[in-house]
N, C-alpha and C positions, 0 to 999 in steps of 0.2 A: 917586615911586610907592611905595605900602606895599611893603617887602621882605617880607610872607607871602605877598602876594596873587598878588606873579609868582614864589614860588617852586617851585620843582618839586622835590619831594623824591624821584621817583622816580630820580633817575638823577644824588642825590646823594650818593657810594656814600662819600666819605673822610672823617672825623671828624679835620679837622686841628689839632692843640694847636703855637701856633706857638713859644711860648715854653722848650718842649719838643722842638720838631723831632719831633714823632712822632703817627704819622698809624695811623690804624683802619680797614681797610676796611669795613665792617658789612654781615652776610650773614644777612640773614632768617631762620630757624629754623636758627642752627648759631649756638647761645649766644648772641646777638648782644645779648639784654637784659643777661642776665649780667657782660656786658664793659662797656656801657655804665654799666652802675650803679657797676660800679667802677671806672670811669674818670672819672664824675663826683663819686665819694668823694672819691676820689685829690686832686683838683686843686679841688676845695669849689666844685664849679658847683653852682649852686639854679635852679630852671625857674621862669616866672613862672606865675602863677592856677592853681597845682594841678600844672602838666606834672612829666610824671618821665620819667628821662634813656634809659626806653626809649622813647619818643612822637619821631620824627624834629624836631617841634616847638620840643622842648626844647633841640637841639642849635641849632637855623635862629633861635632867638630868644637865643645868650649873648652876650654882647662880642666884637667880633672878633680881640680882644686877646688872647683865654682862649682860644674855640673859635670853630670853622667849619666847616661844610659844604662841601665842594668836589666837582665831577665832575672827571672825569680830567683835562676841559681846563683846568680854573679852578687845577689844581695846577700844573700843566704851566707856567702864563705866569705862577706867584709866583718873587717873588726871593727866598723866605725858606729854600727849600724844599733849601738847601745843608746835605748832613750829617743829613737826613730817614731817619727809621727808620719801616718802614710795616710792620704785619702783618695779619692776619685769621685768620680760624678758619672752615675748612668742614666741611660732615659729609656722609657716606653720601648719593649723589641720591637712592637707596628711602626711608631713614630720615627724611629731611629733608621729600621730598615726601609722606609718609604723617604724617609731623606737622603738614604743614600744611594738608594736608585734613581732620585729626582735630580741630582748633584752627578753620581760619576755616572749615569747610564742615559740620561735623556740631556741634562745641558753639557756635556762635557762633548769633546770632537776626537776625543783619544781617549780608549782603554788599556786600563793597565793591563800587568802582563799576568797577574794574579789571577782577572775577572775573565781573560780567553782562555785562563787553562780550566776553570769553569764552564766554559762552553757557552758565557755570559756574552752577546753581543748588543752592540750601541745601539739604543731605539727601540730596545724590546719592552712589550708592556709588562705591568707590575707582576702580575700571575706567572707570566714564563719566568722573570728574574728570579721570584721567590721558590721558583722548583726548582733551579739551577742552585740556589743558595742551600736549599732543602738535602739537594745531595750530595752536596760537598761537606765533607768532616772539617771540623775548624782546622787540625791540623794544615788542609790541603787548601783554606778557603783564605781571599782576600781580606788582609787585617779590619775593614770596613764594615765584612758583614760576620768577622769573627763573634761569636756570642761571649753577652762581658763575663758571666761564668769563668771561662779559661781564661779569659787575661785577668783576673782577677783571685782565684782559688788556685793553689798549688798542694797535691793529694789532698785536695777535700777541705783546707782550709782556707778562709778566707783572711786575704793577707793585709790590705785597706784598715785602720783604725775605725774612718767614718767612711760613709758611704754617704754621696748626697744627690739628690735625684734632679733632672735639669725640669722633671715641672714643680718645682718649690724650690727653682733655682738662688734668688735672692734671699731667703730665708736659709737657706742652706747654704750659701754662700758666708751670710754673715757667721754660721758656727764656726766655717775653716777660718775666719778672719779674729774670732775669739779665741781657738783653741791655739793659730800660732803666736796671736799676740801674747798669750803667756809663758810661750816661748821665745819671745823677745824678738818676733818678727811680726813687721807693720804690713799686711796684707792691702794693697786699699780695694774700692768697688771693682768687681768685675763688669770689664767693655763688650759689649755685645758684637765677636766677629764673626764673619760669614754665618748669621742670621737669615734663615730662609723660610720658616716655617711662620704662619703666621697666625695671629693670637687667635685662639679658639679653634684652630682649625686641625681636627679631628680624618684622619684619612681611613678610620674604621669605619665611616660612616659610606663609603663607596668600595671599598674593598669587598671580593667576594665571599662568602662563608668558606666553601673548600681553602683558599688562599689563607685565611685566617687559620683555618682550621692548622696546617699548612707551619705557618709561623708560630702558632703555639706547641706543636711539636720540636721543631726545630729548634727553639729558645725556649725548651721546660727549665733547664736550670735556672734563665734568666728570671722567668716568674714565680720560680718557687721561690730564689735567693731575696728578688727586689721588689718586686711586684705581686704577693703569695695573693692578692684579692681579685687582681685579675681571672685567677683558676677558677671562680667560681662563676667567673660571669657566662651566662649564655654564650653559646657559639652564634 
């Protein structure tokens, strides 16, 4: 059977580099192109007909020699995966989830197929998206606005080594770039792609209370896991 055809990219969250022992969670609007791109600098992967190595695509079609897609389970039952260094980068659930309403729901001209079975339509304002988001279970929900809890936790534990957050991105950056260098890989700076948010700029400061309200229920894992100081702040 063609390996695109039955592949499911949704819920295939690790960029495994096997010859490196080092694995990438990938979390949809929290850098994720960024990392990508130079991860496939790094180690000289090329995509085939065009693909670029932020396209899941890119990844699901290299050698398995080089790279690999894996869910949690498909990591779980490799024998390679001795001495494995895994991290990921998350960000803000407001900031995260108001870029990616601002990206696939206001500049985009086609929705995906994930975001109408959602009942999510193009051009909707922030509040209506965020209650469509509110009632869909990650299971059922567009990998985008999945909460990084589940792609990140499998029964309850967290599977990530480090965890590094994209507002102390450069600083957090430089630790993946220490902890592979003494695994004998040369990380160099992260490029800033499809950057949209712009410095300082805070969308809780217009969002309504209910809609927060809203977003902190829907992403409690995310703020108990990444963000626990968030819980105490005023609604």
């Amino acid at each position: 059977m063609n390996k695109i055809l039955r592949f499911s990219y949704a819920d295939h969250h690790l960029i495994w580099l096997p010859q490196q022992k080092l694995g990438y969670f990938r979390i949809p609007k929290a850098a994720n192109s960024s990392i990508r791109f130079q991860l496939a600098k790094t180690f000289q992967l090329t995509g085939k007909k065009g693909q670029r190595p932020n396209q899941d695509k890119f990844w699901a079609e290299q050698d398995e020699t080089q790279a690999v897609n894996l869910t949690h389970e498909e990591f779980f039952e490799r024998t390679d995966r001795d001495d494995a260094w895994l991290f990921t980068f998350v960000r803000h659930p407001v900031t995260r989830l108001y870029s990616c309403w601002n990206n696939k729901i206001i500049e985009n001209t086609t929705l995906a197929r994930a975001f109408k079975k959602m009942g999510v339509e193009l051009g909707m304002d922030f509040p209506s998206f965020v209650q469509k988001v509110y009632d869909a279970p990650d299971e059922k929900a567009d990998i985008h606005v999945r909460s990084q809890a589940s792609i990140l936790t499998c029964e309850g534990r967290l599977l990530p080594h480090f965890v590094g957050r994209v507002e102390c991105m450069e600083a957090d950056w430089d630790h993946v770039r220490f902890e592979t260098s003494i695994r004998g890989v040369g990380l160099g700076p992260l490029r800033h792609v499809n950057a949209r948010q712009k410095d300082g700029f805070d969308p809780t400061d217009s969002i309504p209370a209910p809609t927060l309200k809203l977003i902190r229920e829907r992403y409690e894992q995310d703020f108990k896991l990444f963000y626990p100081r968030e819980l105490t702040k005023d609604e």
